[in-house]
C-alpha positions in Angstrom: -40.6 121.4 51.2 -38.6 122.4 48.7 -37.8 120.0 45.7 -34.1 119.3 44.6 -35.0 120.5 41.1 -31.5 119.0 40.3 -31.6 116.1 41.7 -35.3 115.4 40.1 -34.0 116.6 36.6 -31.3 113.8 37.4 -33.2 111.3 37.9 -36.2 111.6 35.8 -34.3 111.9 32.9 -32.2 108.5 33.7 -35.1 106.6 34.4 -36.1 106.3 30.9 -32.5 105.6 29.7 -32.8 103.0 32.5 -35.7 101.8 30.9 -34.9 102.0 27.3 -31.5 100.0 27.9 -33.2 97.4 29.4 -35.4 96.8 26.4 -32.8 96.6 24.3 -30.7 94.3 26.3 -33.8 91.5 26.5 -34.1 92.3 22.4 -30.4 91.2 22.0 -30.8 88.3 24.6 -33.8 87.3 22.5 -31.9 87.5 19.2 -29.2 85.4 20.4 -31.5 82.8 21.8 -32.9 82.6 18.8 -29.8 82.3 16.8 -28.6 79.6 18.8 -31.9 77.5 18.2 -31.4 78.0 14.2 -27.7 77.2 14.7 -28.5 73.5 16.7 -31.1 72.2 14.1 -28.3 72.7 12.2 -25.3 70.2 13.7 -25.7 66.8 12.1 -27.1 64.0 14.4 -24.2 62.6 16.6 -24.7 58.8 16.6 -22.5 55.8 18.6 -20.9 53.9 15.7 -22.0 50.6 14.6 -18.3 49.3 13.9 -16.8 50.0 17.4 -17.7 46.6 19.7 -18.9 46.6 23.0 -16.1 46.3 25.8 -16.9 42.4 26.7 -15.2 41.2 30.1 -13.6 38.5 31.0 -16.1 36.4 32.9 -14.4 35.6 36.6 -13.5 32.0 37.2 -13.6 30.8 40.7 -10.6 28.9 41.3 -10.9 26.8 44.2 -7.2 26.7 46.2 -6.4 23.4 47.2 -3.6 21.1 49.4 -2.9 19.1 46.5 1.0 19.6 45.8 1.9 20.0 42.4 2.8 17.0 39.8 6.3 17.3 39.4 6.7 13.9 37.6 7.4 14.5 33.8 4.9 13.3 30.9 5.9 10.6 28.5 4.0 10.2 25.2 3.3 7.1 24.6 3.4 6.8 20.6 2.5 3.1 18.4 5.3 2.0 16.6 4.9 1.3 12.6 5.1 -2.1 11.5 5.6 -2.2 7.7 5.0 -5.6 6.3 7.6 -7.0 3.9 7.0 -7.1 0.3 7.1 -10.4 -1.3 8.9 -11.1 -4.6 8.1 -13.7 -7.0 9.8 -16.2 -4.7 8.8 -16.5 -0.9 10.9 -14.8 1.1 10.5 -17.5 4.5 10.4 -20.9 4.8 7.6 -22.4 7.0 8.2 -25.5 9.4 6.1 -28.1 7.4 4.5 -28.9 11.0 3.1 -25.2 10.6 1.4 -25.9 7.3 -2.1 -26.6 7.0 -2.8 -25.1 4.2 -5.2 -26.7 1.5 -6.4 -29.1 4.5 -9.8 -28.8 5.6 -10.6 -27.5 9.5 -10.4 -30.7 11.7 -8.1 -32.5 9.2 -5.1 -31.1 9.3 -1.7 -33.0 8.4 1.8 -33.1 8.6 4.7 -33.7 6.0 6.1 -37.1 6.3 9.7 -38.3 4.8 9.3 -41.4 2.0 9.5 -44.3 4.5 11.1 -47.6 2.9 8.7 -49.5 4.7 5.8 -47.1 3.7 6.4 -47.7 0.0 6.9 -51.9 0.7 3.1 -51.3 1.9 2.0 -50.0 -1.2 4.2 -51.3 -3.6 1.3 -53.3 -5.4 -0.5 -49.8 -5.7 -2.4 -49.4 -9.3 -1.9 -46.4 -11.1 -4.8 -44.2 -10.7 -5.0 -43.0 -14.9 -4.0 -45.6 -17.3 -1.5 -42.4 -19.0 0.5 -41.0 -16.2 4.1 -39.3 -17.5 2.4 -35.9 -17.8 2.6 -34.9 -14.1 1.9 -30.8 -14.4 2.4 -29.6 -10.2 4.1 -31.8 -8.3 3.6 -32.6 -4.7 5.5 -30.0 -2.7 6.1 -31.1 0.6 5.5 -28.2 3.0 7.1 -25.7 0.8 5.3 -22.9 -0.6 3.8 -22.8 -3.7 2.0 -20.2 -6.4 -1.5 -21.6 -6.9 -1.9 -20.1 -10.1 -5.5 -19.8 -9.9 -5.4 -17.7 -7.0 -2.2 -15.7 -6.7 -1.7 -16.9 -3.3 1.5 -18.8 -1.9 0.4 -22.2 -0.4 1.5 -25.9 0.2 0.5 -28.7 -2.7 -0.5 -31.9 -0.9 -0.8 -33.7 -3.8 0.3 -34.4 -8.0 -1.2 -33.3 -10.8 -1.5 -35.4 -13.3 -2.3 -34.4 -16.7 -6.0 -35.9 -18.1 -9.0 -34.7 -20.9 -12.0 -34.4 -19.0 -14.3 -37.7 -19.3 -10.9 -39.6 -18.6 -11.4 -42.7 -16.3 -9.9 -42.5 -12.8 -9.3 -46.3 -11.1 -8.6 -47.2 -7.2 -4.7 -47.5 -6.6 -5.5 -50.1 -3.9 -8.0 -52.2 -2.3 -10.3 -50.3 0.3 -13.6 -48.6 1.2 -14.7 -45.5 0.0 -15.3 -43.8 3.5 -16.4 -40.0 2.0 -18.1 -38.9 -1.4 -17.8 -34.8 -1.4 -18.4 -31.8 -3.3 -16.2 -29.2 -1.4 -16.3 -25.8 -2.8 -12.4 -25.6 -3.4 -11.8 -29.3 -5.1 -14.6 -29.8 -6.4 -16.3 -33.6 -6.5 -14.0 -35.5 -4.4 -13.3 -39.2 -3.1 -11.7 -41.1 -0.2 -10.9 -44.3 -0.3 -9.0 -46.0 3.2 -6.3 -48.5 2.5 -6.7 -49.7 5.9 -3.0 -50.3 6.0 -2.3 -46.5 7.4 -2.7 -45.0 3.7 -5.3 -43.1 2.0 -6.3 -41.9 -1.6 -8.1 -38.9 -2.2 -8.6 -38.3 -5.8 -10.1 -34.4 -6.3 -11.8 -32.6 -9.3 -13.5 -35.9 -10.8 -16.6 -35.3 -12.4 -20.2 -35.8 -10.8 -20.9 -39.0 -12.8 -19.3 -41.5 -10.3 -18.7 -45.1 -10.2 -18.8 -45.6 -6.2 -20.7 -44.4 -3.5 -19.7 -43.9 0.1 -19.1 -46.8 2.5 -18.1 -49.4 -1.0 -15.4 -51.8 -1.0 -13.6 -51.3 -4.0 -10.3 -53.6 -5.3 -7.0 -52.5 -7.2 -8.3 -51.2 -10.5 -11.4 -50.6 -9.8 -13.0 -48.1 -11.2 -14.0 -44.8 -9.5 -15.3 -42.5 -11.9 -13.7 -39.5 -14.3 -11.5 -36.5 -14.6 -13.8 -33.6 -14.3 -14.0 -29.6 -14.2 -14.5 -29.3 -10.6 -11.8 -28.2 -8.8 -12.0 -24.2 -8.9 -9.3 -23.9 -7.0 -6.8 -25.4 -9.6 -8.8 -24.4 -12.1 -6.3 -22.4 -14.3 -4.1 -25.4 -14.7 -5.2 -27.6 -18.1 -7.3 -30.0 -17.2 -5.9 -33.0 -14.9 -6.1 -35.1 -11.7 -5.2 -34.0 -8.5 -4.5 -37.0 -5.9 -3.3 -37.2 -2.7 -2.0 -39.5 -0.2 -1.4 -39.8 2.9 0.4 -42.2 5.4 -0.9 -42.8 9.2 -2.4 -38.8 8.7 0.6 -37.3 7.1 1.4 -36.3 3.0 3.7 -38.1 0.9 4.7 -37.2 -2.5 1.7 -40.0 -4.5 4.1 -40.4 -7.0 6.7 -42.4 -4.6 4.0 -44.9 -4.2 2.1 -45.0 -7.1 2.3 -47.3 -10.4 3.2 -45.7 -13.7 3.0 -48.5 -15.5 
């Protein structure tokens, strides 16, 4: 058979130009791949940003539906009013009902405030004077109104006189009776009591501790009781002095009214 010499000549010779363009085809491929690898170690390092926070959801609340109907009543605020005490003067600003005041008075022996009685001062009309010097009276009895205690600031009743006295003074019995309570209270200091047994009493306060008469003694007009102490820490800003008090079936009366100052 004859050969295409033509057709052989064709084809031989593109063979190798088949060939040799391959070749240079998987060289460029090659090359680029290559390129490409250099090129990525070059990008800088993509990292997720610390600063951005994570997306956080709401966490679902389950909500139960129920038949109650809704409240339509409206809310009142209930609010505590301000009470501002009043601010006292000098002088007191109210006057208490001398039934009301127990200052002074011991718990369990409280007393009223009686009016001078004509037949309270006939009963006691023979009554000795308790110091032998008694025109120097310094607080006098205040019946139920309030008084400064100078001693203490504080605004309180005076149930008795005081009567100026030097300390080491002797203190006598107005009036024949016993001596039914020999103290030492913490406010007045060394006290006395003497009942009258006629509805009167005589408490002499702030004597000394040196003293004449014990409890349960009879004692007479004149007799004596002891002396004018330092006692009484709760007078005891005033110069020294007696403080008596008397009393009339339980209730104060101004000593003074019933008491001799001769």
């Amino acid at each position: 058979m004859k050969k295409n010499e033509l057709t052989d000549k064709h084809y031989g010779k593109g063979s190798k130009g088949f060939y040799a363009a391959l070749g240079i085809s998987a060289v460029m491929i090659g090359a680029a791949c290559l390129f490409a690898h250099k090129q990525g170690d070059k990008l800088p390092e993509i990292r997720p940003s610390a600063e951005k926070a994570p997306i956080v959801q709401d966490a679902q609340v389950n909500r139960p539906v129920t038949d109650i109907p809704k409240v339509t009543a409206p809310a009142y605020r209930v609010t505590t009013q301000t009470v501002t005490a009043p601010v006292f003067s000098d002088e007191p600003q109210v006057t208490i009902p001398a039934a009301d005041i127990i200052a002074d008075v011991p718990p369990g022996q409280e007393h009223g405030f009686a009016e001078q009685p004509a037949a309270a001062v006939e009963n006691m009309s023979g009554a000795g004077a308790p110091l032998k010097e008694m025109s120097n009276v310094l607080t006098p009895f205040s019946g139920g109104e309030l008084v400064k205690n100078e001693t203490t600031g504080t605004w309180q009743t005076h149930n008795g006189t005081d009567i100026a006295a030097e300390v080491g003074t002797d203190v006598y019995a107005t009036e024949s009776g016993e001596i039914t309570a020999v103290t030492k209270d913490p406010l007045w200091g060394v006290t006395v009591l003497i009942d009258h047994k006629n509805g009167f009493t005589t408490k002499y306060c702030g004597l000394g501790s040196d003293l004449a008469v014990q409890q349960g003694d009879t004692v007479t007009t004149g007799d004596l009781i002891g002396a004018v102490g330092e006692t009484a820490d709760i007078e005891s800003s005033v110069q020294s002095h007696l403080h008596i008090e008397i009393t009339h079936n339980g209730d104060f009366i101004d000593p003074m009214t019933v008491l001799s100052t001769q």
